[in-house]
C-alpha beads as a LAMMPS data file, in Angstrom:
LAMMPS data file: protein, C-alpha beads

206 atoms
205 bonds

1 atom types
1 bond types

-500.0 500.0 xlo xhi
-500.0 500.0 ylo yhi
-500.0 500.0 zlo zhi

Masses

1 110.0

Atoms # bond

1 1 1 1.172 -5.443 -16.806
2 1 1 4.652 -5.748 -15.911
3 1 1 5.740 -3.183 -18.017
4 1 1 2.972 -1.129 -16.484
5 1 1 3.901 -1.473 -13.103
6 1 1 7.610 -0.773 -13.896
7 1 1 6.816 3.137 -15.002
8 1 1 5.638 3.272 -11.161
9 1 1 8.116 1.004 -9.724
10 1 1 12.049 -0.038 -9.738
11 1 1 11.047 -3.742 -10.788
12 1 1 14.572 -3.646 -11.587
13 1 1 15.880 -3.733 -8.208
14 1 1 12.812 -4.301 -6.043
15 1 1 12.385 -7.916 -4.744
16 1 1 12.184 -9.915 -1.873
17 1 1 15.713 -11.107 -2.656
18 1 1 17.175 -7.710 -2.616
19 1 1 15.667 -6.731 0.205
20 1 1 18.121 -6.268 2.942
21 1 1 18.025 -6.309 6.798
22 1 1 20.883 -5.105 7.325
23 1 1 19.730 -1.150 7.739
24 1 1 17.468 -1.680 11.022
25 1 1 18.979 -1.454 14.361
26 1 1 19.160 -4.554 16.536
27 1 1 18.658 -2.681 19.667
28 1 1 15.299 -2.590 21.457
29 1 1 13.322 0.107 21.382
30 1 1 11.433 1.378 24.244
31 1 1 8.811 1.136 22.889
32 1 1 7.388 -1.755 21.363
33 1 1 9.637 -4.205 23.235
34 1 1 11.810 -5.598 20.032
35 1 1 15.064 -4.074 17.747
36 1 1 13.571 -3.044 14.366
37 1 1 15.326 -5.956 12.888
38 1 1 13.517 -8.364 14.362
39 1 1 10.006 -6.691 13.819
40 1 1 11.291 -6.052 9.900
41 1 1 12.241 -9.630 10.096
42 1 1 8.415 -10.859 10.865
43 1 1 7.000 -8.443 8.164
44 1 1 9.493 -9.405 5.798
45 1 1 8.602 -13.038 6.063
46 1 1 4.456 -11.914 6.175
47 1 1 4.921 -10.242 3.202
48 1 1 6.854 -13.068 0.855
49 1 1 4.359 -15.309 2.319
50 1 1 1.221 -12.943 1.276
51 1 1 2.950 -12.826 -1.931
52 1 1 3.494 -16.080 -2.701
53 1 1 0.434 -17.578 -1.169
54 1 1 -1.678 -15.374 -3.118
55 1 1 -5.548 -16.576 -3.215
56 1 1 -8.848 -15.855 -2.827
57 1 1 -8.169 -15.978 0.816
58 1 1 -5.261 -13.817 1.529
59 1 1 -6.535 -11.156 2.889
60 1 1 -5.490 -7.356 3.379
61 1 1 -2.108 -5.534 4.329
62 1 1 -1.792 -2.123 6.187
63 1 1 1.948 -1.183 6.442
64 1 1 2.320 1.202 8.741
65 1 1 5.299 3.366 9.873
66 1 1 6.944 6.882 9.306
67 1 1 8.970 7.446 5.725
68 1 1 12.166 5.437 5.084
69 1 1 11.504 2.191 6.240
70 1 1 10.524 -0.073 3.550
71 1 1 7.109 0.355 2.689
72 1 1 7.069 1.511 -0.675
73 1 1 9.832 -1.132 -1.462
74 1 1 7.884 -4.238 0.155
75 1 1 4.893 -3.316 -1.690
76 1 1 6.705 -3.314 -4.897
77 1 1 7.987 -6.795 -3.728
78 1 1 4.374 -8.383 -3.439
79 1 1 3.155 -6.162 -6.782
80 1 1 5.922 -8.341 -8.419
81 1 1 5.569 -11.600 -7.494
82 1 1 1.795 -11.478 -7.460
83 1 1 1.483 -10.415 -10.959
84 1 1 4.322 -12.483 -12.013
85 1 1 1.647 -15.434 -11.347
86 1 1 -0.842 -13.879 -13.356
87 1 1 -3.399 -12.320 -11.370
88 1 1 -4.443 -8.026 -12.464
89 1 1 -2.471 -5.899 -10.204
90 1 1 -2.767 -2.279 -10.181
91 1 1 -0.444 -0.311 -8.250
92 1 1 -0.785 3.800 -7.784
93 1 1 -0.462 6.210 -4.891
94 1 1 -3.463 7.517 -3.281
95 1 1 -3.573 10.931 -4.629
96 1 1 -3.253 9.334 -8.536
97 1 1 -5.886 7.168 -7.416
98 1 1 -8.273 10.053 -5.670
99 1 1 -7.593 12.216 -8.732
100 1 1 -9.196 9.740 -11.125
101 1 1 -12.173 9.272 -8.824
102 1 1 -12.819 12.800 -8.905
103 1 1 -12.090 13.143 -12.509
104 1 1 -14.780 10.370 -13.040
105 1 1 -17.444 12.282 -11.068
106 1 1 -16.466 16.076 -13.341
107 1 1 -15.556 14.774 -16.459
108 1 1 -19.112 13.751 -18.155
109 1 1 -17.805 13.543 -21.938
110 1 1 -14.842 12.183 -23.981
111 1 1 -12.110 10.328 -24.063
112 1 1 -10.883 11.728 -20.306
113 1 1 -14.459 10.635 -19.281
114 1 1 -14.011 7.035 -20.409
115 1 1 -10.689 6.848 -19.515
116 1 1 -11.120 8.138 -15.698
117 1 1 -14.416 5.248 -15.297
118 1 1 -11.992 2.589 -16.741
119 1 1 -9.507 3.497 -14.215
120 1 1 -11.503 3.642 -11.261
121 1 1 -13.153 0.283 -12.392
122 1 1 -9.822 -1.432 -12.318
123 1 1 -9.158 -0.026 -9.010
124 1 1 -12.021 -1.300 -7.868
125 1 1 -11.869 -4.564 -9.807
126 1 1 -8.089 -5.904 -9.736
127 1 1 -7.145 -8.959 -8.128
128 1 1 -4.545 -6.906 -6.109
129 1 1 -4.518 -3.125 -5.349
130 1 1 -1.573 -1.807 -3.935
131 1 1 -2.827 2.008 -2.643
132 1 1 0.441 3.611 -1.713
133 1 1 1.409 6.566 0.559
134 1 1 -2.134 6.922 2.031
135 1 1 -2.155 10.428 4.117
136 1 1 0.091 11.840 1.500
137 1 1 -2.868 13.900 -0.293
138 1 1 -4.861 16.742 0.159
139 1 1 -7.539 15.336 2.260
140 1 1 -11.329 16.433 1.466
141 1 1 -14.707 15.155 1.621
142 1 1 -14.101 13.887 -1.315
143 1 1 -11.421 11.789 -1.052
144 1 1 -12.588 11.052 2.517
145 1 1 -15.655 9.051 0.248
146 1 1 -13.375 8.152 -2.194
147 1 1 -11.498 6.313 0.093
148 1 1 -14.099 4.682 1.461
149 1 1 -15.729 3.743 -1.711
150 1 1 -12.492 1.608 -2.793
151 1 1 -12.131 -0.162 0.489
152 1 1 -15.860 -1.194 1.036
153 1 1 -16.480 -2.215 -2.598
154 1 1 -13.541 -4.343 -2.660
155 1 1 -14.028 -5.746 0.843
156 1 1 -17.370 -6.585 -0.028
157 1 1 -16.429 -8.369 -3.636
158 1 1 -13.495 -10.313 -2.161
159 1 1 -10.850 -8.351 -3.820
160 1 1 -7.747 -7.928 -1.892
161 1 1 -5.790 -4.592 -0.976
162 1 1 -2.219 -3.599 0.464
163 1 1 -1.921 -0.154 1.887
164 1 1 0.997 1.774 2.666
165 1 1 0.846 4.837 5.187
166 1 1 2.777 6.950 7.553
167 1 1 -0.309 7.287 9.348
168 1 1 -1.468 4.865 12.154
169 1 1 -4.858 3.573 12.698
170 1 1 -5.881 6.423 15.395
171 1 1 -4.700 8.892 12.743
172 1 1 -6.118 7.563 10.000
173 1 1 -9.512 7.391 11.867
174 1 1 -9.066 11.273 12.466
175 1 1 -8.542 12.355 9.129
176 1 1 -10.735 10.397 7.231
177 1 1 -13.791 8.491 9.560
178 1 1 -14.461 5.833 11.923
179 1 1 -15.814 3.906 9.334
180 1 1 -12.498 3.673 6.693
181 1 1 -10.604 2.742 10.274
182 1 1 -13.506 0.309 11.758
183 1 1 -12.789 -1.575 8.525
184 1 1 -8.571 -1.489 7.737
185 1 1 -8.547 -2.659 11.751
186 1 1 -11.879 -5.612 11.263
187 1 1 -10.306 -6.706 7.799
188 1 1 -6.478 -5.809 7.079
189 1 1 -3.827 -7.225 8.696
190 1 1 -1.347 -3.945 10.398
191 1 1 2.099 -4.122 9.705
192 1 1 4.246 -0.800 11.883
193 1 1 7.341 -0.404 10.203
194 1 1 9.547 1.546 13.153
195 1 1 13.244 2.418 12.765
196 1 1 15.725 5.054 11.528
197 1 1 15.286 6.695 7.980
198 1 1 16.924 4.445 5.941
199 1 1 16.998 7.080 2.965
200 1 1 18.802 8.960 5.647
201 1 1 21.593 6.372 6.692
202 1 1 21.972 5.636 2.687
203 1 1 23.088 9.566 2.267
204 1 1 25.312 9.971 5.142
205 1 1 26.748 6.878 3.851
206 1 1 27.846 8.277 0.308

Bonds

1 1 1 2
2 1 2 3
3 1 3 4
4 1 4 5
5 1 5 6
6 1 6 7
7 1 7 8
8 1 8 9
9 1 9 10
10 1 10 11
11 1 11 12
12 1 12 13
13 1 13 14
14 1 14 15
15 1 15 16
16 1 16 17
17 1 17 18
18 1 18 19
19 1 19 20
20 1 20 21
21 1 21 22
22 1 22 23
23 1 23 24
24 1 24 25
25 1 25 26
26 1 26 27
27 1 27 28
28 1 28 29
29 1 29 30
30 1 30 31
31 1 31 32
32 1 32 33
33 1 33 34
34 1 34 35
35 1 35 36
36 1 36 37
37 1 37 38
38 1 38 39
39 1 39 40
40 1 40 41
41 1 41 42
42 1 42 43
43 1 43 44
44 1 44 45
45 1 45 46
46 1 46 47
47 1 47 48
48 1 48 49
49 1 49 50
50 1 50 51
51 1 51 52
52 1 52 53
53 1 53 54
54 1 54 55
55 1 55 56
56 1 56 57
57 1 57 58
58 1 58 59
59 1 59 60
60 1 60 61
61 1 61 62
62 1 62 63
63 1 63 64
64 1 64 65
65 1 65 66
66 1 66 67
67 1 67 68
68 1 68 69
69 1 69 70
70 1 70 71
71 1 71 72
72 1 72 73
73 1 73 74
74 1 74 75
75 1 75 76
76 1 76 77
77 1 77 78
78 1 78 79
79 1 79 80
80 1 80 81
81 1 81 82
82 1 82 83
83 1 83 84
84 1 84 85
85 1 85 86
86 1 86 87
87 1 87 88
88 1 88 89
89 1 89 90
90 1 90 91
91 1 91 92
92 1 92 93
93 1 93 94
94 1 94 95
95 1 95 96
96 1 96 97
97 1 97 98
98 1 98 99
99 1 99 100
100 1 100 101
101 1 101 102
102 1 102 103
103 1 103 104
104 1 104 105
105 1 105 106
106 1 106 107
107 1 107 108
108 1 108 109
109 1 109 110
110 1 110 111
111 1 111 112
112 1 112 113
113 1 113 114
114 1 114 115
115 1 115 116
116 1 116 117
117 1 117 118
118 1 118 119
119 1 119 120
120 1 120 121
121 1 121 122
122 1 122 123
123 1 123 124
124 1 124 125
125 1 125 126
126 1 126 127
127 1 127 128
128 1 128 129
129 1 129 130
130 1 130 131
131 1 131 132
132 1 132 133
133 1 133 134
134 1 134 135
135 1 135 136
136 1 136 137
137 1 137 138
138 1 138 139
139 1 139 140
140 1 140 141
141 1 141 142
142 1 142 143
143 1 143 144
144 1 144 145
145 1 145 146
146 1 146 147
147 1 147 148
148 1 148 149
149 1 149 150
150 1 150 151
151 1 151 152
152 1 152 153
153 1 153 154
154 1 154 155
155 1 155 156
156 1 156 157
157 1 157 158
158 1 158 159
159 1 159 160
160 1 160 161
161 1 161 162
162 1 162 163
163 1 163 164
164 1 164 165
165 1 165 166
166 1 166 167
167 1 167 168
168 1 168 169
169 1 169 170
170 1 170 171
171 1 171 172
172 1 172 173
173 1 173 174
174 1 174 175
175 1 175 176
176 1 176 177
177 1 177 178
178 1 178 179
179 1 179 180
180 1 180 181
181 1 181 182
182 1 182 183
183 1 183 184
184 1 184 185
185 1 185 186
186 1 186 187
187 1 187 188
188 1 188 189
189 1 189 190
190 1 190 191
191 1 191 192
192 1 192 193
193 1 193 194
194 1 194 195
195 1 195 196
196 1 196 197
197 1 197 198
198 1 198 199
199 1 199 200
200 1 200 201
201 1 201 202
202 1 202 203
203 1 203 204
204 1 204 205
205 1 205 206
């Protein structure tokens, strides 16, 4: 699983203790009232504890927040330590996911066939899903109900979900429907990641 997750993932060099705070800005912002370093300091320590509290009742993570800021790289944080103490994780980005969902639904025969319904049943089956870059794929009907389908089936079997997005909640409930947003704001915990690009600072850096 491990070596899975590493062909989608820096493993290498993604965990909590390489994680630094060092790129947010400890000046307030306007507008939420706090520096980014001390909100990335309170979803740093949610996420190690979601990580290594993992459970039956741990719940669901939306990170939130434009590119640059440490979602992806969080996420990969939890995907490592929570499969590191054995539960199935299954990490992919929304439009892999959406892809095999549709490919499920066209593909009737064959190996493609069987392959796409095993990988939407671990999707929808995993301990842990880690959906990453939601709002980064070409939106449709279809993924619209795609979408939907993974977070009501594993909401209502108890299985636990982390989703990354540059989208916030009011945008998420315009592109895709009041129901997908009724339930990430009822039954996931939001996390806004706010700050400069840290990509950004990296390359004027070099």
């Amino acid at each position: 699983q491990l070596r899975e997750l590493s062909q989608m993932l820096d493993l290498g060099n993604q965990s909590f203790d390489t994680f630094s705070l060092d790129w947010y800005a400890q000046t307030p912002d306007p507008q939420w009232g706090l520096s980014p370093r001390e909100n990335m300091e309170a979803v740093y320590e949610t996420c190690v504890h979601y990580a290594s509290h993992f459970g039956k009742g741990s719940g669901n993570l939306l990170l939130s927040g434009a590119p640059g800021l440490g979602k992806t790289f969080l996420s990969a944080c939890i995907a490592r330590v929570v499969s590191e103490k054995g539960y199935s994780v299954v990490y992919d980005t929304a439009s892999n996911v959406f892809a095999r969902f549709e490919a499920r639904k066209f593909i009737r025969f064959g190996e493609d066939a069987r392959q796409a319904g095993a990988d939407t049943r671990r999707y929808l089956t995993c301990d842990l899903l880690i959906l990453d870059d939601l709002g980064s794929e070409f939106t449709s009907p279809f993924t619209q109900a795609a979408l939907y389908e993974v977070i009501n089936t594993r909401l209502v079997e108890n299985k636990h979900t982390v989703i990354s997005s540059n989208l916030s909640l009011d945008a998420i409930r315009q592109r895709y429907s009041a129901q997908v947003a009724s339930r990430l704001e009822g039954m996931y915990q939001t996390l806004v990641f706010f700050g400069q690009d840290i990509r950004m600072l990296k390359k004027q850096q070099r």
